[in-house]
C-alpha positions in Angstrom: 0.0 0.0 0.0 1.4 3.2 -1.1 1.7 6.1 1.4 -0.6 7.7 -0.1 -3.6 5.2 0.4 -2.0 4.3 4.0 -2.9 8.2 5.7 -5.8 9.1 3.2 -8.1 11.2 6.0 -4.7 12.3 7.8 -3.1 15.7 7.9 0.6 17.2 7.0 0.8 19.8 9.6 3.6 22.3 10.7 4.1 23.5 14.3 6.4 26.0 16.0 7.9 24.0 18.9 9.7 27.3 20.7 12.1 27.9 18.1 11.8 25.2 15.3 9.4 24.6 13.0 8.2 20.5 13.2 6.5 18.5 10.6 4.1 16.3 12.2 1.7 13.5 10.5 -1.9 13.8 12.5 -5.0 11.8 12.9 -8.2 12.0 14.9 -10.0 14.9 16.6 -11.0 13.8 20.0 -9.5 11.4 22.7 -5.9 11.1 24.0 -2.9 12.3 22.7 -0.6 10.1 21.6 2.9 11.5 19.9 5.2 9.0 18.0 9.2 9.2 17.6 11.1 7.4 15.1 14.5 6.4 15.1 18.1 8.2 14.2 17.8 10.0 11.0 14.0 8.7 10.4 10.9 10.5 9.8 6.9 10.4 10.3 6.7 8.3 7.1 8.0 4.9 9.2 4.9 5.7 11.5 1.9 5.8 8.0 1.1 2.2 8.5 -0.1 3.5 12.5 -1.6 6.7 12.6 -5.2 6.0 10.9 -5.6 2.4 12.5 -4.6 4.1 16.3 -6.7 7.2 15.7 -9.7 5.1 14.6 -9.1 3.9 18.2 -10.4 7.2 20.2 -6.9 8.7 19.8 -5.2 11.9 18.4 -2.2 10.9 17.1 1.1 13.1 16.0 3.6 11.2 14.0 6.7 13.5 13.9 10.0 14.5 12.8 12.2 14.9 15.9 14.1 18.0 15.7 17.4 17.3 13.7 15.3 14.7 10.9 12.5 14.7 8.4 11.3 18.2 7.7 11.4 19.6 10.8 14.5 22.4 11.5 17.8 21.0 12.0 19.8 23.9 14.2 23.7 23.8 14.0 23.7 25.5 17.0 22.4 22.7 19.4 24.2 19.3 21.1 22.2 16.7 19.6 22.0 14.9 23.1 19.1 13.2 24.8 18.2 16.6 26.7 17.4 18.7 23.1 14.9 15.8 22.1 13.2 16.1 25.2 13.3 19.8 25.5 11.8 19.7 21.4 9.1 17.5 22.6 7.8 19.4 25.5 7.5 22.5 23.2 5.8 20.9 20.5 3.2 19.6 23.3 3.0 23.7 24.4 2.3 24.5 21.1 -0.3 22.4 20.7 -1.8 23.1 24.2 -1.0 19.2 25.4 -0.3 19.1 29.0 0.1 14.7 28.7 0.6 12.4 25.9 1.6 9.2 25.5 4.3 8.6 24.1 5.1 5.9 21.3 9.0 5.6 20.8 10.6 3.4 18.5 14.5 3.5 19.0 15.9 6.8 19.6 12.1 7.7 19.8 12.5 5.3 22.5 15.4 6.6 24.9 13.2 10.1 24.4 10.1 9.1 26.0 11.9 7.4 28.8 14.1 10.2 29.0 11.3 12.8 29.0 9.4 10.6 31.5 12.6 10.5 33.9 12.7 14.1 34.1 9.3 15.5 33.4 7.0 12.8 34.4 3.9 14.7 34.8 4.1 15.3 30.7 3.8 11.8 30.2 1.4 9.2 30.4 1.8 5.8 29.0 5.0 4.7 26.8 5.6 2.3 24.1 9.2 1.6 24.0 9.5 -0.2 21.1 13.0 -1.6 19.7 13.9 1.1 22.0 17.1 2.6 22.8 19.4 4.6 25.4 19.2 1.7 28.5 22.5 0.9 29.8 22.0 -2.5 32.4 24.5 -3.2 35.0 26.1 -6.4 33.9 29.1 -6.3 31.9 28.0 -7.9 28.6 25.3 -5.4 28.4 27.5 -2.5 28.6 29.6 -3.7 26.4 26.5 -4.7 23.9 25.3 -1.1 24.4 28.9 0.4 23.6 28.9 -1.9 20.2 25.4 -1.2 18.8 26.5 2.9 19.5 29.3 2.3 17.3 27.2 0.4 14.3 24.4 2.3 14.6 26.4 5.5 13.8 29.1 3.8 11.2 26.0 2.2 9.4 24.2 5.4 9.4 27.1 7.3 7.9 27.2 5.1 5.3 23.7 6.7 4.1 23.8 10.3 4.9 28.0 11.4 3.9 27.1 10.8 0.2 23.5 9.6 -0.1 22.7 7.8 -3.1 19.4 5.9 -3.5 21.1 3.2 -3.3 23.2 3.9 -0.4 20.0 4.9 1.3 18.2 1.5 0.2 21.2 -0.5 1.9 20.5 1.2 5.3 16.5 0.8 5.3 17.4 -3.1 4.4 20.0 -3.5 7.8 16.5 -2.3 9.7 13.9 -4.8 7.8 13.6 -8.3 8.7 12.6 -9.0 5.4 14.6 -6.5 2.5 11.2 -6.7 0.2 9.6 -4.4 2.9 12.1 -1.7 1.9 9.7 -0.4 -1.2 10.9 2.4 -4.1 8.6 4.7 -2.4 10.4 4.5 1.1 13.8 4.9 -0.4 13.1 8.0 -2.7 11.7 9.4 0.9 14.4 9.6 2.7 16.7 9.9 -0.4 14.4 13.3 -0.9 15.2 13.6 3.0 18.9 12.8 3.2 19.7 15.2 0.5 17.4 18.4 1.7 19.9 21.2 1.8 19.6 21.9 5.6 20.0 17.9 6.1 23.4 18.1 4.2 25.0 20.6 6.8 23.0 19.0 9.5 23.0 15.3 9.1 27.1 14.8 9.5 26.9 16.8 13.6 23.5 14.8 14.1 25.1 11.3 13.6 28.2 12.3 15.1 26.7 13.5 18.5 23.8 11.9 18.8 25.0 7.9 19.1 28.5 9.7 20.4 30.3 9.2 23.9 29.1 11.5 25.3 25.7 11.5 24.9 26.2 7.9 26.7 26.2 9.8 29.9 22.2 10.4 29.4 21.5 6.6 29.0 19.1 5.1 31.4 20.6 2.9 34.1 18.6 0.0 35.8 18.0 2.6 39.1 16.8 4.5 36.6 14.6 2.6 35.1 13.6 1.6 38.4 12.9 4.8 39.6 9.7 5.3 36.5 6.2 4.7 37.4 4.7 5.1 34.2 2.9 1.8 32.3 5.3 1.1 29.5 5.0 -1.5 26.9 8.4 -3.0 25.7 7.6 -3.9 22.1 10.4 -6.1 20.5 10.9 -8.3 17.4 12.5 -10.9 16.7 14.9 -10.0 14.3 15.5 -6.8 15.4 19.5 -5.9 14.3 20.6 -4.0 17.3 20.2 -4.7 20.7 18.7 -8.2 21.7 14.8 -9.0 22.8 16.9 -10.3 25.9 17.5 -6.4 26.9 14.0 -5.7 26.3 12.8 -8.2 28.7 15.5 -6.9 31.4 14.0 -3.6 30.9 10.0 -4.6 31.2 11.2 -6.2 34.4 12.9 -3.5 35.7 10.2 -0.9 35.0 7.8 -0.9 38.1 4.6 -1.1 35.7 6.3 -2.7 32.8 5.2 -5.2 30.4 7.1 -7.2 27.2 5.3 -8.3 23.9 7.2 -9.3 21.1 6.6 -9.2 17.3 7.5 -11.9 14.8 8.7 -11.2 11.2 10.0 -7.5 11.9 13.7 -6.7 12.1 14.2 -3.3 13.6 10.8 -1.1 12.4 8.0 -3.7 13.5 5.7 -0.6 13.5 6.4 -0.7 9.4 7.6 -4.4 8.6 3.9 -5.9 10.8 1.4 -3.0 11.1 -1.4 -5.1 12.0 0.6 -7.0 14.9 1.8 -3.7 16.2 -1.1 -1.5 16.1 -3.3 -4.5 18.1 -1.0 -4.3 21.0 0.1 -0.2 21.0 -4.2 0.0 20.4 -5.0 -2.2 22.8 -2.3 -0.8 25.5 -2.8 3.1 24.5 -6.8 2.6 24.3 -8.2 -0.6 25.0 -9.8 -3.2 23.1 -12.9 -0.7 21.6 -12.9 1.9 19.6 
């Protein structure tokens, strides 16, 4: 299904979030809000498979680009550290008059609703951490794990953005997919279009540097941490996912006092684009219940 037919009753709206304009993909006028993240370097168009199905649940959903990606601004004059997602996030929810959301993260979408939730937990209501990042456990193989998938995540990436060419940019959306056939024409001349904007080519290079960099480590989520939010968060997982292991995920649902683990079969890294229908019956059924 093409974009196009996937968000047919959605919106393409732009917000000022203090000082950056942010592209967001919306559906549904009434009910909850509910904001979704991507992942490093991704954009709203990972989320079109979700935003119709979870609004058609009671739900106003925001698909956006995080500040840095997509078509929202990309400052040179920021750290792109955990702190400047969260502080982006709680001024697009000012700007759109939204004292709570939920929050559905899917990798560094992930570490910035746990993030957000750490430090401002009254903005935040329930999370879906899915394939999610920035969690640093206690034991030894873990950190070193964590250290490792920094380092691909942000050589892989580079890959892609230095020189983009589509097919460059096809080779990094296969690494995320269980299955490669999921990576359509349609999705790679997006982020091609994406990858070569002109404020992404003096961006893109400080974003992937800082933002899986060292120190940016020093804003990952310990197990105290995690220990320390009340919030209900669903760990969503898949089996094939090409960073960290479901393993991880399960330590984390654990550790959360109100946490729960599901895991998806088929997807690789994007579960929420690879198995749409698995993923929006548990985020629906979590975020809204079983009705519509």
């Amino acid at each position: 299904m093409s974009f196009w037919n996937a968000t047919l009753g959605a919106e393409i709206r732009y917000h000022q979030a203090g000082a950056w304009r942010t592209r967001s993909l919306e559906a549904g006028s009434t009910g909850e809000h509910v904001i979704m993240i991507g992942g490093l370097t991704g954009h709203a168009e990972g989320f079109v498979h979700n935003v119709l199905p979870l609004a058609e649940r009671g739900l106003q959903v925001h698909a956006i680009d995080a500040i840095g990606h997509g078509f929202t601004d990309k400052p040179l004059d920021v750290t792109y550290h955990a702190p400047l997602f969260t502080e982006h996030l709680l001024a697009l929810m000012d700007a759109l008059g939204i004292e709570r959301a939920h929050i559905v993260g899917q990798s560094l979408g992930g570490w910035i609703a746990l993030h957000t939730a750490r430090h401002h937990p009254e903005r935040v209501g329930k999370i879906v951490f899915a394939t999610g990042a920035g969690i640093l456990l206690d034991d030894e193989e873990s950190r070193r794990e964590s250290a490792d998938v920094h380092t691909r995540v942000r050589d892989v990436t580079k890959k892609a953005v230095d020189a983009p060419t589509h097919d460059s940019v096809r080779t990094r959306l296969e690494w995320l997919m269980a299955d490669p056939s999921s990576v359509t024409d349609e999705l790679v001349e997006a982020r091609y279009r994406i990858y070569t904007l002109p404020d992404s080519r003096l961006a893109m290079a400080k974003l992937v540097a800082e933002q899986p960099g060292e120190e940016n480590r020093a804003h990952l989520l310990t197990e105290a941490e995690l220990a320390a939010i009340p919030h209900d968060v669903l760990v969503l997982w898949s089996d094939q996912n090409p960073t960290t292991r479901a393993e991880v995920g399960r330590r984390a649902a654990e550790l959360l006092p109100n946490g729960s683990f599901e895991l998806i079969t088929g997807a690789g890294h994007w579960p929420m684009f690879e198995q749409p229908e698995q993923f929006n019956r548990l985020v629906g059924e979590f975020l809204a219940g079983h009705g519509a």
